[in-house]
TORKOL-4160 file (C-alpha; in steps of 0.2 Angstrom, whole numbers, padded with zeros to 4 digits, m for minus):
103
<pt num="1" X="0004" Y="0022" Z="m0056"/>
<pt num="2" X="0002" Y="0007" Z="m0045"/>
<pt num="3" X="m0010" Y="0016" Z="m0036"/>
<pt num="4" X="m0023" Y="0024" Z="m0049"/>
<pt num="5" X="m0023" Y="0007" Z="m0060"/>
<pt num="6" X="m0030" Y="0001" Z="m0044"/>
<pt num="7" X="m0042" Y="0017" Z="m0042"/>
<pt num="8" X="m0046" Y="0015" Z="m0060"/>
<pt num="9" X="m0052" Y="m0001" Z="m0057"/>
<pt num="10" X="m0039" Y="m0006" Z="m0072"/>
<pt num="11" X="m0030" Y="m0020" Z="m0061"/>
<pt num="12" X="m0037" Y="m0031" Z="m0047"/>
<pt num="13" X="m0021" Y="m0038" Z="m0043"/>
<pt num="14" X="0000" Y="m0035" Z="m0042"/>
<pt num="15" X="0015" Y="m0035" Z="m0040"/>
<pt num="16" X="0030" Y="m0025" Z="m0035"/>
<pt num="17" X="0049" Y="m0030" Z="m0036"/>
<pt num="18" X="0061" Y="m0023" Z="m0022"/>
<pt num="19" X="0078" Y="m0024" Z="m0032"/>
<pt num="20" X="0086" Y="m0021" Z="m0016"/>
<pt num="21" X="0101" Y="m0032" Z="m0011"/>
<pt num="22" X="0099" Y="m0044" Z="0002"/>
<pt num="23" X="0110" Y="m0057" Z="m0003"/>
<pt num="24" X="0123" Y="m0054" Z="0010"/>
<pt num="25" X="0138" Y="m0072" Z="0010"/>
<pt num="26" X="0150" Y="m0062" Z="0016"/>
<pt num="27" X="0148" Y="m0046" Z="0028"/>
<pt num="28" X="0132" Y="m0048" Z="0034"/>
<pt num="29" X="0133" Y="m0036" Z="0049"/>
<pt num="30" X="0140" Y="m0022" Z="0039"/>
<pt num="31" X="0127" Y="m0020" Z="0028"/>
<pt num="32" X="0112" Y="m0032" Z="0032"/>
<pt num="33" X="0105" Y="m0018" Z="0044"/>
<pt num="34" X="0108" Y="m0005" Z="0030"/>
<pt num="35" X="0099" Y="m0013" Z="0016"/>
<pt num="36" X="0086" Y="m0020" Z="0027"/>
<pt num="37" X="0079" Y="m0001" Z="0031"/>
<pt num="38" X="0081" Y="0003" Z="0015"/>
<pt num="39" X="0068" Y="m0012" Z="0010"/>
<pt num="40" X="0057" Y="m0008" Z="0024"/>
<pt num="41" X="0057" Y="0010" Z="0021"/>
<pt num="42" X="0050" Y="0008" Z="0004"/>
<pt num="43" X="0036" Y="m0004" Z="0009"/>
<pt num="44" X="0032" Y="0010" Z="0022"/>
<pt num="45" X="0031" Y="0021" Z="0008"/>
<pt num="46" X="0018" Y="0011" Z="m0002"/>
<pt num="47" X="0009" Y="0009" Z="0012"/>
<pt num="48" X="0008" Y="0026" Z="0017"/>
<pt num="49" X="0003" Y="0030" Z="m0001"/>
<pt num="50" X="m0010" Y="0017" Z="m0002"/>
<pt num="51" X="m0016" Y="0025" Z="0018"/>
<pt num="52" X="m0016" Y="0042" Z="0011"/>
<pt num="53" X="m0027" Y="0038" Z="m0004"/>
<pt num="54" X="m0047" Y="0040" Z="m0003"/>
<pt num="55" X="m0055" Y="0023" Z="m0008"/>
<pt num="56" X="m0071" Y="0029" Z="m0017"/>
<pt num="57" X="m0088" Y="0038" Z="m0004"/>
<pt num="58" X="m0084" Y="0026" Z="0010"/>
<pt num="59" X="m0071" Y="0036" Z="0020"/>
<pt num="60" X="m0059" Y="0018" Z="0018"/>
<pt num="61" X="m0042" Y="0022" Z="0008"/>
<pt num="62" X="m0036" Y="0010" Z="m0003"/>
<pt num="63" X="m0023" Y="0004" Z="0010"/>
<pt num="64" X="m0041" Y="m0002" Z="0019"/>
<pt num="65" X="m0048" Y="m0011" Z="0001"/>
<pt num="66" X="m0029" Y="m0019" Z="m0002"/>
<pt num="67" X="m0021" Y="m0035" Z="0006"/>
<pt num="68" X="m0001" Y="m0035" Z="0003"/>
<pt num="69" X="0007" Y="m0048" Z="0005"/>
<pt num="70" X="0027" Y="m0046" Z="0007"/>
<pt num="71" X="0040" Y="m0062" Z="0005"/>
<pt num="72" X="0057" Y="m0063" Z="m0002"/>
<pt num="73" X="0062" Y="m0081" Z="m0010"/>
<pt num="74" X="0071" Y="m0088" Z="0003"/>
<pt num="75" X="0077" Y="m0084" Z="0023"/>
<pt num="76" X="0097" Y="m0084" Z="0027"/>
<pt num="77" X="0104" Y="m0096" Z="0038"/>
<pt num="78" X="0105" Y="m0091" Z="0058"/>
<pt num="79" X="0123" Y="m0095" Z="0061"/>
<pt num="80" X="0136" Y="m0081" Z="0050"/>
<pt num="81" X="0146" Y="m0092" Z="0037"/>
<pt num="82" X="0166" Y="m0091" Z="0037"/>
<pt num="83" X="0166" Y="m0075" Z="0028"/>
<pt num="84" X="0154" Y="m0067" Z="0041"/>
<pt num="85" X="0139" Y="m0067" Z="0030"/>
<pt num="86" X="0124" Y="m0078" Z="0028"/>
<pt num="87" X="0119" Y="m0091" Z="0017"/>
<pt num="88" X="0102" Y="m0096" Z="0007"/>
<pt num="89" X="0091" Y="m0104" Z="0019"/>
<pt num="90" X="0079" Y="m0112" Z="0006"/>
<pt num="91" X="0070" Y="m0123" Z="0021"/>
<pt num="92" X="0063" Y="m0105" Z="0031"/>
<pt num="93" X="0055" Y="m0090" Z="0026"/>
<pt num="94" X="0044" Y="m0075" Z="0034"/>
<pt num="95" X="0029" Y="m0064" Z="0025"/>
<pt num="96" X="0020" Y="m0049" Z="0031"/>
<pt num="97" X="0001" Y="m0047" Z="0028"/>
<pt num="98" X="m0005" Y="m0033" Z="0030"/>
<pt num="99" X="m0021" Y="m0022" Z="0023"/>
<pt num="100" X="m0040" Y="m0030" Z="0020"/>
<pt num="101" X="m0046" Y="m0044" Z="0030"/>
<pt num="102" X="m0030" Y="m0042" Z="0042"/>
<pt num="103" X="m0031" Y="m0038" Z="0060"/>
């Protein structure tokens, strides 16, 4: 859907919520790694849809006419808590360009 609104020219812009579970306070090595493929498996599949999409005459797909941008709300702490988990870290964060106008 995401897609053809964009190829429809219905929607110039976005957004797509992940309601996958990072919140990991306790266990974090049990099931950050888990989670953390399972998020970045579905922006690969975004991606590879948007890639695999003709983009009008020009020979581009959409993935080369689209700039993501991907960001949670907060980073986790470095150090595991008492309960072998991670706590918010609202002073750090990381984001993923990636699409138009990035090389």
């Amino acid at each position: 859907i995401l897609a053809s609104s964009f190829l429809a020219e219905l929607s110039a812009t976005a957004q797509w919520d992940l309601s996958i579970n990072l919140d990991t306070h306790a266990n974090h090595q049990g099931t950050h790694l888990t989670n953390q493929k399972e998020v970045w498996t579905s922006i690969n599949q975004i991606f590879s849809l948007f890639k695999n999409t003709p983009f009008g005459q020009t020979g581009e797909s959409l993935f080369d006419r689209t700039t993501f941008l991907v960001i949670s709300e907060f980073a986790r702490t470095p150090a595991l808590n008492a309960a072998g988990g991670k706590d918010h870290n609202p002073l750090t964060n990381s984001l993923l360009l990636a699409g138009c106008g990035v090389k």
